[in-house]
C-alpha positions as CSV (number, residue, x, y, z in Angstrom):
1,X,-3.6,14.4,-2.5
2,X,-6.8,13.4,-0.9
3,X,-9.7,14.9,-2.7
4,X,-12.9,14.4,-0.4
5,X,-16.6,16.3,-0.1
6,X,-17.7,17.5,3.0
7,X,-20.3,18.7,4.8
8,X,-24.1,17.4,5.4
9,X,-26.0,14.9,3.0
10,X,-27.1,16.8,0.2
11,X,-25.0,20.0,0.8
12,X,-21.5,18.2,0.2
13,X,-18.7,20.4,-1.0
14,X,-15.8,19.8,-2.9
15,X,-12.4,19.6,-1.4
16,X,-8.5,18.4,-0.9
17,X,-6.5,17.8,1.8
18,X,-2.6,17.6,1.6
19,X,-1.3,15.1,4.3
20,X,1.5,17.0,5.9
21,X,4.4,15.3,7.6
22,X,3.6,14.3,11.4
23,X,0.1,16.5,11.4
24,X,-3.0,16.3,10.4
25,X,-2.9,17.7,6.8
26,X,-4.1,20.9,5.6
27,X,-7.5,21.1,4.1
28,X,-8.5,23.3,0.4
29,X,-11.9,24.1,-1.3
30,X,-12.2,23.0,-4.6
31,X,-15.0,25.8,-5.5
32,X,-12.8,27.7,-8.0
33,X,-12.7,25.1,-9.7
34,X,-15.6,22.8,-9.8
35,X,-19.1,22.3,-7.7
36,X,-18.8,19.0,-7.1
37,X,-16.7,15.8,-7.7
38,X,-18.6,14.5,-10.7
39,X,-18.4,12.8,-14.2
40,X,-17.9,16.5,-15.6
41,X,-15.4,17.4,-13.5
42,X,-13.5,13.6,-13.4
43,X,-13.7,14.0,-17.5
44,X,-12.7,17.5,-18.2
45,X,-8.9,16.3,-16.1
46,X,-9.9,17.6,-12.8
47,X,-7.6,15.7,-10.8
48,X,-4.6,17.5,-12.8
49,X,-6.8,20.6,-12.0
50,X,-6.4,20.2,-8.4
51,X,-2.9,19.3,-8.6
52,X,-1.7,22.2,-10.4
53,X,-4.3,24.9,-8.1
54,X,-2.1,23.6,-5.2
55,X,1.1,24.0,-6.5
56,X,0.0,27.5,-8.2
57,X,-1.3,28.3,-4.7
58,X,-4.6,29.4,-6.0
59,X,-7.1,27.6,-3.9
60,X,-8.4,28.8,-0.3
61,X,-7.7,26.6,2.6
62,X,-10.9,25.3,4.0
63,X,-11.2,26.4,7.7
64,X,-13.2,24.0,9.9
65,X,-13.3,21.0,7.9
66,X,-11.9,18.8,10.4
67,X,-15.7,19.5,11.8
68,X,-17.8,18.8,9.2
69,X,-19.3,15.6,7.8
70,X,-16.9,13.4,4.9
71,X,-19.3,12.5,2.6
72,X,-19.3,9.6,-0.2
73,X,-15.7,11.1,-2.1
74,X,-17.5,11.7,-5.7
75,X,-21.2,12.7,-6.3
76,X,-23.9,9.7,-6.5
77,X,-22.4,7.6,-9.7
78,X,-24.4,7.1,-12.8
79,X,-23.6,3.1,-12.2
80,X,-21.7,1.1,-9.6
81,X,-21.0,-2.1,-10.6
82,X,-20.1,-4.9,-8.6
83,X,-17.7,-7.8,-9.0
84,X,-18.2,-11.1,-7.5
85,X,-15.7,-14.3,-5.8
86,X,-12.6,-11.8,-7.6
87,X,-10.3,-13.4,-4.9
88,X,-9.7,-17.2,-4.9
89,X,-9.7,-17.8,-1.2
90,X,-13.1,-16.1,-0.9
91,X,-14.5,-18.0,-3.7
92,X,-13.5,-20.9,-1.6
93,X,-15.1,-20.0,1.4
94,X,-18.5,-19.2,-0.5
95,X,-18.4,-22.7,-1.9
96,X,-17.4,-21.7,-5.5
97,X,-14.8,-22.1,-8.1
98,X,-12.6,-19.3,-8.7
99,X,-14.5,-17.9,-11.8
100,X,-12.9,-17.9,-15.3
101,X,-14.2,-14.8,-16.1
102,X,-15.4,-11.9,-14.2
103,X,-18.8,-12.2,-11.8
104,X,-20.3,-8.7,-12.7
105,X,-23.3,-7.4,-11.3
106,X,-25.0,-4.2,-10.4
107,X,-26.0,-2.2,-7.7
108,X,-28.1,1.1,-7.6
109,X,-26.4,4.0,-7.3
110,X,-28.8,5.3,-4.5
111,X,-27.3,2.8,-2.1
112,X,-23.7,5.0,-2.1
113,X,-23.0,6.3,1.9
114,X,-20.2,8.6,3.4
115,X,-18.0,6.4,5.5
116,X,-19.0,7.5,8.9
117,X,-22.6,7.6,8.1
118,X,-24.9,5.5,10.6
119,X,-25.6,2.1,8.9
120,X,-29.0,0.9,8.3
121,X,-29.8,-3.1,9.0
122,X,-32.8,-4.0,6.8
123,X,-35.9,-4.7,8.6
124,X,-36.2,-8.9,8.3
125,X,-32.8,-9.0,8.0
126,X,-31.1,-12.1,9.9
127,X,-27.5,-12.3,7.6
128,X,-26.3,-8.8,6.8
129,X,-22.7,-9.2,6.0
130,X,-19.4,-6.9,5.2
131,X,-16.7,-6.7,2.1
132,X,-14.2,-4.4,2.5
133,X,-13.4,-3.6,-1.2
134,X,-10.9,-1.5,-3.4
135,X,-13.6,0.9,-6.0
136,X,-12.5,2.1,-9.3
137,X,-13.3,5.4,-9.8
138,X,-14.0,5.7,-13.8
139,X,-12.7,8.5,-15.6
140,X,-13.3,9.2,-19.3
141,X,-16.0,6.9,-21.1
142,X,-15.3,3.4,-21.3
143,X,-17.5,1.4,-24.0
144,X,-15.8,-1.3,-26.4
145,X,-12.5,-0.8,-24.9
146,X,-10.0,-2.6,-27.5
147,X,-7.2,-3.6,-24.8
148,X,-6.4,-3.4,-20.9
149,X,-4.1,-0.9,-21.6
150,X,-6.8,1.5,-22.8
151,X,-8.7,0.6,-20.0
152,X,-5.8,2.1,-17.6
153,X,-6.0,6.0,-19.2
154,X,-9.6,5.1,-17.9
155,X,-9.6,5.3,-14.1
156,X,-9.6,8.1,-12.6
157,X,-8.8,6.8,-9.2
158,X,-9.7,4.7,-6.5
159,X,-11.5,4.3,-2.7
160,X,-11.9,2.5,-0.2
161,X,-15.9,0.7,-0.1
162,X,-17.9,-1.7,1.5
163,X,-20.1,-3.9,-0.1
164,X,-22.5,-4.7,2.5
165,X,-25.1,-7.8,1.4
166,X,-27.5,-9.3,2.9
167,X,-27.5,-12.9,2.2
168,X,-30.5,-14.2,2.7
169,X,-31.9,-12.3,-0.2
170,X,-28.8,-12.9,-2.6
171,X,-28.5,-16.7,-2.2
172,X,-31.6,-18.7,-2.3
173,X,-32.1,-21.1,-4.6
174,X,-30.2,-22.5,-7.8
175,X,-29.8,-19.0,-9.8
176,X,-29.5,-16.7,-6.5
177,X,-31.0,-13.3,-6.6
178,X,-27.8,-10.8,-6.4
179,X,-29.5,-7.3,-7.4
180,X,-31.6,-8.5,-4.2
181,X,-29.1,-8.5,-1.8
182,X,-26.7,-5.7,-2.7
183,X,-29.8,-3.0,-3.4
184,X,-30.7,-2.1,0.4
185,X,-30.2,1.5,1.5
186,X,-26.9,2.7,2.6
187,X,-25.0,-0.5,1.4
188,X,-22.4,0.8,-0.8
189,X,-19.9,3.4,1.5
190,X,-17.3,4.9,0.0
191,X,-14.2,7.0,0.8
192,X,-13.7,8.9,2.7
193,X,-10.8,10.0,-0.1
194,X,-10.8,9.9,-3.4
195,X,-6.9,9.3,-4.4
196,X,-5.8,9.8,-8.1
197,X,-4.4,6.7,-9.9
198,X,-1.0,8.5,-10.9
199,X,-0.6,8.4,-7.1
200,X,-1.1,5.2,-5.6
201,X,-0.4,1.9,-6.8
202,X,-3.8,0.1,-6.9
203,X,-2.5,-3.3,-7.7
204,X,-0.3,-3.4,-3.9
205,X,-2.7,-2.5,-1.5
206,X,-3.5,-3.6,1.9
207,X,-7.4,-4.3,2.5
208,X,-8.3,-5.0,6.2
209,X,-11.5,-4.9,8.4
210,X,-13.0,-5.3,11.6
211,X,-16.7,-6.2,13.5
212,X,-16.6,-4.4,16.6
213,X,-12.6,-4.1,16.9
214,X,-12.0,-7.9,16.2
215,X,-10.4,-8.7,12.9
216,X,-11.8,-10.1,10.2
217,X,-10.1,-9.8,6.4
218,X,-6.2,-9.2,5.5
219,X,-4.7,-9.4,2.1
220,X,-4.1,-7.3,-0.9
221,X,-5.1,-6.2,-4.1
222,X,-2.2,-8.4,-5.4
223,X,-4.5,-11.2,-4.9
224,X,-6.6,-10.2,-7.3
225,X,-7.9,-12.7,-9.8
226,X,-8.9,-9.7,-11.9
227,X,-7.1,-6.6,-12.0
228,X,-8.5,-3.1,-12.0
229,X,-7.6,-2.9,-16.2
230,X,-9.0,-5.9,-16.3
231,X,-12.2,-5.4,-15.3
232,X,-12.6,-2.1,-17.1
233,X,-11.8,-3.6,-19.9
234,X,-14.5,-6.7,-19.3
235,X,-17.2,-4.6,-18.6
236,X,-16.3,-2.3,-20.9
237,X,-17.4,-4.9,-23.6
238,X,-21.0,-5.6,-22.0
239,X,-21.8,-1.7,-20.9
240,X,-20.9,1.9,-21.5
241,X,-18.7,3.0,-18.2
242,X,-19.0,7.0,-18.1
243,X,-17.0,9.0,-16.0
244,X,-18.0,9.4,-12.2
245,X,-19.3,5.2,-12.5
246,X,-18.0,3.1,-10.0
247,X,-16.2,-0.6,-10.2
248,X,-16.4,-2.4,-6.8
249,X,-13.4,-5.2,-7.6
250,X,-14.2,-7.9,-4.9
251,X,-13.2,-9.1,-1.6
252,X,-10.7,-11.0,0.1
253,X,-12.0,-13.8,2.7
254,X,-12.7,-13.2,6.0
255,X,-16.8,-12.5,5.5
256,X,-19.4,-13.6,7.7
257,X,-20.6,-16.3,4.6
258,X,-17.7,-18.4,5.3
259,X,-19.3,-19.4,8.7
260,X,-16.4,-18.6,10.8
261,X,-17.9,-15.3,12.0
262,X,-21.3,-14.2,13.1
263,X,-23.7,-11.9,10.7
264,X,-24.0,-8.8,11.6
265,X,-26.4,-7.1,14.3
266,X,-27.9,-3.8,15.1
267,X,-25.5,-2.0,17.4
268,X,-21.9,-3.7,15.8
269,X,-19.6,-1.3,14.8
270,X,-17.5,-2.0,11.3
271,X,-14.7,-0.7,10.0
272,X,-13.1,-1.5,6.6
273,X,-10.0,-0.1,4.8
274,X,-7.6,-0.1,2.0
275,X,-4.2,1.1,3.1
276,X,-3.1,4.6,1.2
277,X,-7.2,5.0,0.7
278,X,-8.6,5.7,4.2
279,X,-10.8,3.9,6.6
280,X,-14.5,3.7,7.5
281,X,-16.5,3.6,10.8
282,X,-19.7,2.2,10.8
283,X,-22.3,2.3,13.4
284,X,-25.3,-0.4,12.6
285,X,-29.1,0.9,13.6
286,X,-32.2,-1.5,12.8
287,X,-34.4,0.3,10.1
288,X,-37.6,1.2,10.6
289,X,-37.0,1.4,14.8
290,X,-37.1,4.7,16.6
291,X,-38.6,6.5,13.4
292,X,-35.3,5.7,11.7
């Protein structure tokens, strides 16, 4: 099951839809049991909720909602955090070491964007860049964690994001200036699902993305430095993880950074995705033109 929200920015509402074989899937509102996809709801079991409202037959289908907007798959996060250089190849190609231990930083939660959502390019910016990336949805309350095994009864589920940084701001100088580069408005899309962890594998999956239909990263969580356990349980040392928080993992090479590929301008169209978790379509606008 796919559990999404739809419907215009700030008017979302919650939903699943059931992939059926050869169609299109069949689309349910989650109303009965919940107003939005949220810590609460994440905390209280809600994806075992869902699953047992479709098999009881108890929630209405959703007419229409091929129409409507897909909107981030959870309500806006209390945290996202971001992890840096969690593939080796990609460390390479930014000029690093593999890191020993986790790169963690964070990003504001404002900066979280439905998938198809129109993608703003800062004003001054000259070297916006993409990172398709697999996001750990957090579950129950994470703080202290005593082993990576505890850390798995805490995720929830994952989805498909893109870390979009700008990095001129992140890099200059000896210590850099991270929160700089991953704060801008609309750089953190996610979704457009929402899968629960009982149902996909989240250490085999297939990350892939594209700059105006020419390809760009391939590889798979597998590659992983860091697995999704692991980094719960490593941040869960430094901060309090609550349910509806989001873990950004890393991403694969491929990025504009390594020099093989241009930055990104106004107009490109990018598309990221993580097999099993959906894909995105982004449109690029410059912010601040046309009274954007």
């Amino acid at each position: 099951m796919k559990i999404m929200r739809l419907g215009e920015i700030g008017r979302e509402q919650p939903a699943v839809m059931v992939p059926s074989a050869g169609g299109p899937g069949r689309y349910y509102s989650l109303l009965p049991l919940t107003q939005d996809v949220d810590g609460a709801f994440l905390a209280s079991g809600g994806t075992g909720k869902v699953r047992h409202a479709l098999e009881a037959g108890l929630l209405p289908e959703l007419q229409g909602a091929e129409t409507l907007r897909i909107g981030p798959p959870l309500a806006r996060p209390g945290s996202v955090v971001g992890i840096g250089m969690n593939y080796a190849a990609h460390a390479a190609e930014s000029g690093s070491p593999p890191p020993e231990v986790p790169v963690v930083f964070l990003k504001p939660s404002n900066t979280v964007a439905g998938p198809f959502d129109p993608a703003p390019v800062p004003p001054n910016s000259s070297r916006y860049d993409w990172e398709v990336e697999l996001g750990i949805v957090i579950g129950r309350e994470a703080g202290y964690l005593e082993s990576v095994r505890e850390a798995e009864d805490c995720i929830a589920g994952y989805v498909t994001a893109n870390d979009l940084s700008e990095r001129e701001y992140q890099l200059p100088g000896a210590a850099g200036q991270w929160t700089k580069g991953k704060s801008l408005p609309g750089s953190t899309p996610l979704g457009p699902w929402l899968v629960p962890a009982d149902e996909i594998d989240g250490g085999n999956l297939r990350l892939r993305s594209w700059v105006n239909g020419e390809p760009r990263q391939d590889s798979k969580t597998s590659e992983l430095i860091f697995d999704a356990a692991t980094l719960v349980h490593h941040c869960s040392q430094y901060m309090r993880l609550e349910p509806g928080d989001v873990v950004l993992t890393g991403t694969p090479e491929g990025v504009a950074l390594s020099g093989r590929f241009p930055y990104l301008q106004p107009g490109d169209v990018v598309e990221v995705e993580v097999v099993g978790l959906g894909r995105q379509r982004l449109e690029l606008f410059r912010a601040g033109e046309s009274g954007s």
